[in-house]
C-alpha atoms as one frame of an Amber mdcrd trajectory, in Angstrom:
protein
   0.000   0.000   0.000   1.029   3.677  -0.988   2.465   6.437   1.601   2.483
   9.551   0.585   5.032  12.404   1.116   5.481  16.051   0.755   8.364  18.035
  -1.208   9.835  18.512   2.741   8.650  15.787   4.378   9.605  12.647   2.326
   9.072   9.403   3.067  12.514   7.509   5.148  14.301   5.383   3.569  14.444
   1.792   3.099  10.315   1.813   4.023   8.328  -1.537   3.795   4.879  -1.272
   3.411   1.649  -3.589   2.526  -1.986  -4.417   3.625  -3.175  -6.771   6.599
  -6.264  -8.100   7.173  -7.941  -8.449  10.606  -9.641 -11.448  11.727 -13.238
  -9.900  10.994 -12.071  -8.758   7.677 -11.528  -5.187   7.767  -8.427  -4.173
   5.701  -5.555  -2.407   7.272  -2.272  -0.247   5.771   1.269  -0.874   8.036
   4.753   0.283   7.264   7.919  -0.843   9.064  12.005   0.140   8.575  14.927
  -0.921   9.511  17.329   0.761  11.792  20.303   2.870  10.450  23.210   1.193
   9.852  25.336   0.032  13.176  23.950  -1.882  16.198  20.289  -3.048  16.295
  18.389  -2.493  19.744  15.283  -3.709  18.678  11.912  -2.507  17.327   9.519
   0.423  18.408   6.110   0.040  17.617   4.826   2.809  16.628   0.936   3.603
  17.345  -0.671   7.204  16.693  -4.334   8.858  18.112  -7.318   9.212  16.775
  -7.216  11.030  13.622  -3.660  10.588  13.193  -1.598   8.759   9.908   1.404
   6.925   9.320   3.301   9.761   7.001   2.397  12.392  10.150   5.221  10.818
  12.034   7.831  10.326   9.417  10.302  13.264  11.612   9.698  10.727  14.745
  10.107   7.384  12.553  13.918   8.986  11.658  14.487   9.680  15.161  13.698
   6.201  16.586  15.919   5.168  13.811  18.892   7.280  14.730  18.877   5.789
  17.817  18.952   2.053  16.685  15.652   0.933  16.169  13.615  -0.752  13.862
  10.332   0.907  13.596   7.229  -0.672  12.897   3.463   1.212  12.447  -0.158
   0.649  11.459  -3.349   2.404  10.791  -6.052   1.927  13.067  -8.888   0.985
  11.280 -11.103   3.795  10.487  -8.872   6.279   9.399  -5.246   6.896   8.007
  -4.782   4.594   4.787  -6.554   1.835   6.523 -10.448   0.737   5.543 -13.101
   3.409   6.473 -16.081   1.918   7.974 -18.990   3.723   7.219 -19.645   5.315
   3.914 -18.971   8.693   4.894 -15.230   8.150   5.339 -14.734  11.719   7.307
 -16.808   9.900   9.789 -14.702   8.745  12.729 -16.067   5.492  13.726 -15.389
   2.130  15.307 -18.909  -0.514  15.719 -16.593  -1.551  19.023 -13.635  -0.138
  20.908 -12.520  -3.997  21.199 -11.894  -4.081  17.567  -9.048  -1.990  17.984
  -7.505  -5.127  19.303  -7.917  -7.227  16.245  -5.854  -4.689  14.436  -2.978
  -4.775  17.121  -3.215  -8.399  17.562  -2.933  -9.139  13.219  -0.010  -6.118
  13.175   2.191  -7.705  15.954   1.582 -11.456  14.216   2.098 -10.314  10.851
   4.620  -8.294  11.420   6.438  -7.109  14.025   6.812 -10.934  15.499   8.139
 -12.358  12.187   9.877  -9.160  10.402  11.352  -6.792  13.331  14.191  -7.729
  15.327  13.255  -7.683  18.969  13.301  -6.852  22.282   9.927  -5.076  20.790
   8.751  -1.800  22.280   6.034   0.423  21.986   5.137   3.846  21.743   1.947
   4.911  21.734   0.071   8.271  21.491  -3.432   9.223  23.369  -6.031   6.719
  21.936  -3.310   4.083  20.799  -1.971   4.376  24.554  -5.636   3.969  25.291
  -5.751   0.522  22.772  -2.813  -0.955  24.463  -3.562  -0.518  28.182  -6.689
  -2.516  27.419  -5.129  -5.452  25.558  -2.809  -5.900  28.275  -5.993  -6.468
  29.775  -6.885  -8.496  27.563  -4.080 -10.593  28.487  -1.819  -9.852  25.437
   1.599  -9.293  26.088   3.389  -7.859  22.745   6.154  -5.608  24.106   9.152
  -5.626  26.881   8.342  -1.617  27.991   5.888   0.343  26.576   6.233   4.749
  26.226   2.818   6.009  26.473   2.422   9.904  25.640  -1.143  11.839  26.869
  -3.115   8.107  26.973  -7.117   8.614  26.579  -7.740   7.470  29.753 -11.107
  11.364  30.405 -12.025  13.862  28.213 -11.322  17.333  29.471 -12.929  18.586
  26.567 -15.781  16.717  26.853 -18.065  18.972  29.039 -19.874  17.288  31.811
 -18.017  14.073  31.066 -20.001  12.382  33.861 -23.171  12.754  32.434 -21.919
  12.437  28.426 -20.757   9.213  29.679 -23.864   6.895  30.406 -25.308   9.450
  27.744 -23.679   8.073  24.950 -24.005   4.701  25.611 -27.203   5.257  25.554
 -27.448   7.053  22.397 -25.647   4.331  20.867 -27.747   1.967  22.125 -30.908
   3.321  20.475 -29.684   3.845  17.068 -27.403   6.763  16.960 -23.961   4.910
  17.200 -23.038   6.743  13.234 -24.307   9.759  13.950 -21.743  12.671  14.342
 -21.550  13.324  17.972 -23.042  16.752  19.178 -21.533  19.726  17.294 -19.542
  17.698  14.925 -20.601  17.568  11.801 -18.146  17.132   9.119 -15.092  19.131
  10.999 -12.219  17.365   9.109  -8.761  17.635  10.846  -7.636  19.145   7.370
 -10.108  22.655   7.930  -8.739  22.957  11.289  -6.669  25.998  12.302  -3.581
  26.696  13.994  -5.012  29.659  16.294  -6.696  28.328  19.290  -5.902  24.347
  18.309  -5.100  22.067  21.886  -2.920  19.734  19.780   0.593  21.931  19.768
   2.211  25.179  20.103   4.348  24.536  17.073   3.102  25.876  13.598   5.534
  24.211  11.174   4.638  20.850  12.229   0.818  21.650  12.941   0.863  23.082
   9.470   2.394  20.131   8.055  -0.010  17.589   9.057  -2.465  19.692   7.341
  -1.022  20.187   4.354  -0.423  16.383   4.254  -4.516  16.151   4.831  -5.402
  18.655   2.132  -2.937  17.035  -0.617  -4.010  13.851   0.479  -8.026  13.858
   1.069  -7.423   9.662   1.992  -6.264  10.674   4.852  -8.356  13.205   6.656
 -11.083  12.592   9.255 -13.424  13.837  10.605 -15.392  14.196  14.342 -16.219
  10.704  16.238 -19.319   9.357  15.807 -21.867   8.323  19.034 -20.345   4.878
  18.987 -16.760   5.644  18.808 -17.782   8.045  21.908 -19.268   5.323  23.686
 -17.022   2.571  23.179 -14.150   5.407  24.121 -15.891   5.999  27.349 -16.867
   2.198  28.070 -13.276   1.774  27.906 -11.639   4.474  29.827 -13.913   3.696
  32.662 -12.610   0.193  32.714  -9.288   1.258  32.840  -9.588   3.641  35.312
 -11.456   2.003  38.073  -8.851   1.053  40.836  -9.571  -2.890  40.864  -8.159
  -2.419  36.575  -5.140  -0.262  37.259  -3.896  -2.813  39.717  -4.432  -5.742
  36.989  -1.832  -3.841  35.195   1.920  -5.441  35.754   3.349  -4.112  32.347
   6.135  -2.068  32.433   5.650   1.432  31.242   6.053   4.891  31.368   3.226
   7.751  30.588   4.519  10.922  29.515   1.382  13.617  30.083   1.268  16.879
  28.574   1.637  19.803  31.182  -0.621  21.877  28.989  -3.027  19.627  28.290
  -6.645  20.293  27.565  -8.237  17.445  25.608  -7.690  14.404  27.355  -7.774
  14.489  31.696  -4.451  14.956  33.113  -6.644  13.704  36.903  -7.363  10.621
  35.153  -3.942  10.341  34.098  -2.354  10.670  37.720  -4.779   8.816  39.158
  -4.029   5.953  36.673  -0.466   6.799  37.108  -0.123   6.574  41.148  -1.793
   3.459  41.264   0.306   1.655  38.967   2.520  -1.425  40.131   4.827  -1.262
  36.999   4.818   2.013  36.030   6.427   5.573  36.112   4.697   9.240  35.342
   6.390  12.374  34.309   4.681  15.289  32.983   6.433  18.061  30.442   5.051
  21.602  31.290   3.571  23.310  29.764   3.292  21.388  26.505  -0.085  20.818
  24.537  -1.275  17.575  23.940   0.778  15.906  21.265   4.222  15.825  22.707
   5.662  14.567  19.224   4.363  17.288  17.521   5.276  19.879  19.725   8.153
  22.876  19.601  11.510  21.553  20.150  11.928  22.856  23.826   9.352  19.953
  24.568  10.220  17.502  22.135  13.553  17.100  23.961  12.020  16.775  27.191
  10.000  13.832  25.670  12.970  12.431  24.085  15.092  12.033  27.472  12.326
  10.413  29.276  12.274   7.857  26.364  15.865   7.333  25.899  16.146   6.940
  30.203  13.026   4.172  30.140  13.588   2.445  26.784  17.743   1.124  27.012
  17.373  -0.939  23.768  18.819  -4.272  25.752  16.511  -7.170  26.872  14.490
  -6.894  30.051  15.245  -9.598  32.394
């Protein structure tokens, strides 16, 4: 399957790309690369948010690469190059948050298992932190240490969250699960604008992933629908309730956003401080995707990484 590039932001070398197929069928785009040249420490999985694309983290995929890794990355379904699921394909949708494990479960078979070197890794960004926390629950155990940046774990801007929550499970339930949740129709990521946005305080690469969007129409989505919302909030409650978090015996670190104002920084340290396995630092000040952010912040993110993730096997 095709990635697509911009005259500055061109695809890294030596890319490997092709098309999965999850157990219920739905098609799915990955990518992977080898390391630079010199000693291998393994792979990084790579896994973005909701809305997000393999060719928006081609500056990251070049950095995990300078550093010895192989690198390793799928769509979810429902957006990037991966099968839309509803005919209107700005339409962010999922019938079931558990699906999102079919896609991780095919990737690290198909994949990373047989085709990247390990000890395997992961890093994973807001809703793909949010995917993997659960199929640890789920009893899957794919990587050594996982990095998770600003995991979806509330909604700060979800209003009321407490009553949206049984809300839009109810919704759902009646027969609204593809609608556009409330105020939503047909915002796609590629209209939005730099002034006022809660995803980064940097304007080169905010601008980027838009102009990547508006070349590339494939690529852009949309607001969530009703049953994305309330298979998002199904799932963050599990997580969250104390007799989860201490279920959780996976190594990992969560990286949260100082300046965060889209997913709950609360539920974040109260996920965090519970943890058995697990370490929380927070960059200040920084919006909410720490990749994507101004370089002051970026470096932050980087040493946190490069002190959790040593590239040797745990033992």
């Amino acid at each position: 399957m095709t990635l697509f590039a911009l005259p500055n932001h061109p695809v890294p070398d030596g890319c490997v790309t092709g098309e999965l197929i999850a157990e219920d069928g739905v098609k799915l785009r990955f990518a992977r690369w080898a390391p630079e040249a010199g000693s291998v420490k393994g792979t990084v999985a790579l896994f973005g948010g909701r809305c997000e694309f393999i060719e928006k983290y081609f500056e990251v995929v070049r950095e995990l690469r300078s550093r010895g890794f192989a690198v390793a990355m799928v769509d979810w379904r429902g957006q990037g190059g991966s099968q839309r699921l509803l005919r209107n394909p700005l339409k962010g949708h999922v019938a079931r948050f558990s699906d999102y494990l079919l896609d991780l479960e095919v990737f690290a078979r198909e994949v990373m298992l047989p085709d990247c070197p390990p000890p395997h890794f992961a890093l994973a960004h807001s809703m793909g932190a949010t995917i993997l926390l659960s199929s640890v629950l789920d009893g899957q155990r794919w990587f050594d240490r996982m990095v998770l940046t600003a995991p979806m774990l509330g909604l700060d801007a979800v209003p009321f969250e407490g009553i949206v929550r049984p809300m839009s499970l109810a919704l759902a339930h009646l027969g609204f699960a593809r609608a556009y949740v409330p105020g939503g129709h047909g915002r796609a990521l590629s209209r939005m604008r730099f002034e006022g946005n809660l995803l980064t305080s940097d304007r080169a690469r905010f601008e980027r992933t838009q102009a990547l969007a508006s070349a590339f129409p494939m690529l852009d989505l949309g607001a969530p629908t009703m049953g994305w919302l309330a298979g998002a909030e199904a799932t963050m409650a599990e997580l969250t309730h104390p007799d989860t978090i201490s279920r959780i015996r996976q190594p990992l670190l969560i990286i949260a956003a100082g300046g965060e104002r889209l997913v709950s920084n609360k539920a974040i340290e109260h996920f965090s401080a519970r943890l058995i396995a697990g370490a929380h630092v927070v960059v200040p000040a920084s919006r909410h995707e720490l990749m994507m952010e101004r370089d002051i912040f970026r470096a932050q993110f980087w040493a946190a990484f490069d002190a959790f993730i040593p590239g040797t096997p745990i033992l």
